[in-house]
N, C-alpha and C positions, 0 to 999 in steps of 0.2 A: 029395542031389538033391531031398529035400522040402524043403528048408528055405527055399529063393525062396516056395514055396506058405505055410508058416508065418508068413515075414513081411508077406505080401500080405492074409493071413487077421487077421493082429495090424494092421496099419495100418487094414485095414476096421472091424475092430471098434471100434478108436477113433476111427475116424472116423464110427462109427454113435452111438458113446457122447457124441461130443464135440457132434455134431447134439443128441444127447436134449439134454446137459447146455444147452447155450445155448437151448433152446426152453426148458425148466424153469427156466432164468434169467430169459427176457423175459416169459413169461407168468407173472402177479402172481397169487398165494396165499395165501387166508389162513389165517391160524394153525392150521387143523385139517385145512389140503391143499385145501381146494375152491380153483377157477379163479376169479378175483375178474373182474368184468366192466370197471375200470378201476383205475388204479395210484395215485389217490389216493383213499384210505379216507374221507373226508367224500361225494367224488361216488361211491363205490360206494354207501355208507349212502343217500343220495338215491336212488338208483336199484332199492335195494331195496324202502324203503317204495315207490316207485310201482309194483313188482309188486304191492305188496299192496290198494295204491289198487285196482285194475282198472282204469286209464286205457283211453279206447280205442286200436286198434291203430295207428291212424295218430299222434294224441295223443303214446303211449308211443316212438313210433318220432322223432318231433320232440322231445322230455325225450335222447332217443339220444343223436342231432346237439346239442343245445346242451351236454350235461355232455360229450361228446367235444371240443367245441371248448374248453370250459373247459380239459380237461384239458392239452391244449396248450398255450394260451395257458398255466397254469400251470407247467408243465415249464418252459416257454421263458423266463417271468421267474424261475425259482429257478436257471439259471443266470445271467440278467442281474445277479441279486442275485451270487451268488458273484463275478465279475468286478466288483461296485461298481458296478454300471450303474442302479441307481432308489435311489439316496441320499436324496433326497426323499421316497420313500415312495408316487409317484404312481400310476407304473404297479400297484403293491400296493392300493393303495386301490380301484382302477377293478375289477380280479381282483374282488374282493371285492362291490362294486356287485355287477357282472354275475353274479358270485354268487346275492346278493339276488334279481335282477333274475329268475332261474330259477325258486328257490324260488316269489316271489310267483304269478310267471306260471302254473305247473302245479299254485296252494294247498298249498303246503309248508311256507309259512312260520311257522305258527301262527297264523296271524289272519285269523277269517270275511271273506271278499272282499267288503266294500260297496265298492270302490271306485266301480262303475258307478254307485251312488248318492247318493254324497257329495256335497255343495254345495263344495266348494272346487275341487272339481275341473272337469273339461269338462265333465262331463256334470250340468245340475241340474234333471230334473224326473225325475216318476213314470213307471216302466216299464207304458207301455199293451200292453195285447193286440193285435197283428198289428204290432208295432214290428219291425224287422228286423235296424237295427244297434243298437238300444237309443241312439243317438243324433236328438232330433227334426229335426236338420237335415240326416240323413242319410238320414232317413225321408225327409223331403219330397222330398229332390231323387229317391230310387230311386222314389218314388213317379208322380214330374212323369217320369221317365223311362222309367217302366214304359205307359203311357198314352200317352205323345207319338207311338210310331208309328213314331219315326226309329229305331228297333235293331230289327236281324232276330235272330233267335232264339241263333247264335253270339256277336252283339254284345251281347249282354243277359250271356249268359254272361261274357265279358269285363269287363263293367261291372261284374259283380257282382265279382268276383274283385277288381275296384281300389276295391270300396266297403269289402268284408271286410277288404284290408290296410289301408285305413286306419283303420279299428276297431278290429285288430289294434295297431296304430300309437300310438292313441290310449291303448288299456290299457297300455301302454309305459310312455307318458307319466306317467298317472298311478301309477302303479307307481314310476317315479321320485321325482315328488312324495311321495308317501309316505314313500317313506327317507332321504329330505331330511330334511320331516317330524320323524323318528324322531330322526333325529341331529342339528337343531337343540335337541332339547328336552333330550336327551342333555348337551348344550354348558349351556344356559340353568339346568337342575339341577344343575350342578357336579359330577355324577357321574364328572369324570372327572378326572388331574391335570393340572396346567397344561400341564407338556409334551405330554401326546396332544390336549387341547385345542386347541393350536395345527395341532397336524400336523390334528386334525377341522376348523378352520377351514377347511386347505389343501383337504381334501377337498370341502368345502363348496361352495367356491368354483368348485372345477373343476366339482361336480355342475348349480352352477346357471349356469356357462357351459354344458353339457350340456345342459338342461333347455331355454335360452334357443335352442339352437339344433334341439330337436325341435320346439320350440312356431313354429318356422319352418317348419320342413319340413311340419308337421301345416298349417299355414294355409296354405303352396305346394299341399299335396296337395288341400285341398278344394277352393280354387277352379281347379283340374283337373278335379275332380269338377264343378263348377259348369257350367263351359264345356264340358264333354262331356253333361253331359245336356240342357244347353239347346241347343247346338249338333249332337248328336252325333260320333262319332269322326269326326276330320280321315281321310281318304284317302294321307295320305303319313303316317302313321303312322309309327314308325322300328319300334316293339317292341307286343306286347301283353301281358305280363306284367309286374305291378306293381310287383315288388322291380325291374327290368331298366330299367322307366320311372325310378325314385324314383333311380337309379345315372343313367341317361342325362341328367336333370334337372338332377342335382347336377357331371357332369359339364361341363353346356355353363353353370352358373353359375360354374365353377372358371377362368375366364378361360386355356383353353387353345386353344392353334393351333388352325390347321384340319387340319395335320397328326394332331396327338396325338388329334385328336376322330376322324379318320377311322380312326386306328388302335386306337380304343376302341370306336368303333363296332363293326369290327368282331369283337372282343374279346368284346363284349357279347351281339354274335349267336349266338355262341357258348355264351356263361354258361346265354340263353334258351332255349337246345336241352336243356340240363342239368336247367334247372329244371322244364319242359316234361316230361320224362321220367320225372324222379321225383316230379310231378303222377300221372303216367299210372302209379308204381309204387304208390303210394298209394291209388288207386282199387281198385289190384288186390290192395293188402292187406287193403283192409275187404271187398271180395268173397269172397275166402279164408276170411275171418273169418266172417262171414257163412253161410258154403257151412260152415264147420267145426263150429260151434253147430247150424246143420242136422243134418249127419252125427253129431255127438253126442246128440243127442237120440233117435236112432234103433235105437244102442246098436249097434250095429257095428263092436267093436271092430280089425276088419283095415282097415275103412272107417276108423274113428278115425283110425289113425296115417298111413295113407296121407296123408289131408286134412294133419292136424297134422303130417307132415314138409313138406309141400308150403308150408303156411303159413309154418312155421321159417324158411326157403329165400326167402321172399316178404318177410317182415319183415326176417330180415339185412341182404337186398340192399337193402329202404329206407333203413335205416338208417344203409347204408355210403353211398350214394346221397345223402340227406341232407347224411352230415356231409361229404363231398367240395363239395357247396351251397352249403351255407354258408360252406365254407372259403374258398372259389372268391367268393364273395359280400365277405367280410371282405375277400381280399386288394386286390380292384376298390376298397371302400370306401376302404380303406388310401392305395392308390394316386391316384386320384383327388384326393384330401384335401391328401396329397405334393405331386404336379407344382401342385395351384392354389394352395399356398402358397409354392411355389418360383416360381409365377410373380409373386403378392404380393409378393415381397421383392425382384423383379429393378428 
């Protein structure tokens, strides 16, 4: 008569055992048992030094989202590779930029950041006092716009938000040039042998098709900026958020229907709600933050940890917030890029 309850008792247990075991399988480990924050060892090592950096909260929360996306993107070409699917080498090489591209961005890479003041780059004169984007022609225009009279106090907001991404945009840029840069000189000192030579040409190439086609999008976006501060914002607006505009832009130069635009449109509206939110989650993690250094300082230890779990909880959710963003941002990009070259080729 027990022995129904023994077996129901033996199948739970292994079904409790077999939960632990496949949790203790996907959650990555290393060597001495701690819980690794991602499953390749290079972006967990990045991730470490920037705890030790002190980046700030929101900062640290955006390094989150970009080594998560990485890490994706990388998963997803180690099986492309397995299957033979980047023979070329190209899609590996681009991993590897956007690599780069992290490093440089959050000063990881080992090399003091003058870029903002290089002369080869966009940007060539001396950083003055009350500069805003460290760009003088992006002074002027926040300038002529701050003064004209035509933005009400939301709109100013707004403007600022599409002045900073293209600043943001701009460091990009020259971030690329940079590793260009690197690895022409790399090429030109024979440091390397013929054969990867060749494959760094290949790379080269595609970087400065790259490069050719932000230094577009960079001269699309400013004179945006030009006609919005001289003009101010148009009334039929579609978006106000600056990655949702830079997608919308790029979408109605992709030579698609007025179907596929309507159903991107509203697509899009959607993305802005996303981005919009973990805007709003960001604010509330440097408030956290902010409020947490307060109650530290006061030495409060029950106060302590209350704040510091409440932060924990606040940071996660940006971060998961974030890399869902961005994700949701790439695939738009992706997409977009597809149907207008599919329409190119009809």
């Amino acid at each position: 008569m027990k022995l129904p309850c023994l077996v129901v008792a033996l199948c739970f247990g292994v079904g409790v055992m077999a939960g632990k075991y496949s949790r203790d399988v996907n959650e990555p480990k290393s060597s001495d048992g701690q819980k690794l924050e991602f499953r390749i060892a290079k972006l967990d090592q990045v991730w470490n030094k920037a705890n030790r950096m002190q980046l700030s909260p929101v900062r640290q929360s955006e390094l989150h989202s970009d080594l998560k996306i990485q890490e994706k993107d990388e998963l997803q070409w180690k099986k492309l590779k397995v299957e033979g699917l980047d023979e070329n080498g190209e899609k590996e090489a681009q991993l590897r930029r956007n690599f780069n591209v992290i490093l440089a961005k959050y000063g990881m890479d080992g090399k003091r950041d003058t870029r903002s003041l290089e002369s080869n780059h966009l940007k060539d004169h001396d950083i003055k006092e009350g500069d805003t984007f460290e760009d003088p022609r992006l002074d002027k225009l926040w300038n002529k716009a701050k003064t004209s009279g035509k933005f009400s106090s939301e709109e100013m907001m707004s403007l600022k938000r599409e002045f900073q991404h293209h600043k943001d945009k701009t460091h990009e840029y020259n971030i690329l040039m940079d590793t260009i840069s690197r690895t022409e000189e790399e090429i030109h000192k024979n440091e390397i042998s013929a054969l990867e030579g060749d494959t760094k040409e290949h790379v080269l190439h595609q970087k400065h098709s790259d490069l050719k086609q932000k230094m577009s999008n960079l001269n699309q976006g400013f004179e945006r900026l030009r006609k919005i501060s001289r003009e101010g914002f148009s009334t039929d607006s579609e978006f106000r958020e600056p990655r949702v505009i830079e997608l919308w832009e790029a979408a109605k130069r992709a030579n698609l229907s007025d179907n596929e635009l309507d159903s991107l449109k509203e697509e899009l509206r959607h993305f802005e709600t996303k981005v919009e939110k973990h805007s709003h989650y960001q604010e509330q993690l440097e408030l956290s933050h902010q409020k947490l250094q307060h109650v530290e300082s006061l030495g409060d230890k029950e106060h302590i940890k209350r704040n510091q779990e409440k932060y924990n909880t606040i940071a996660e959710k940006t971060r998961e917030m974030g890399y869902k963003m961005k994700k949701h941002m790439q695939d738009l990009s992706n997409k977009i890029s597809r149907e207008g070259l599919e329409h190119n080729e009809l």
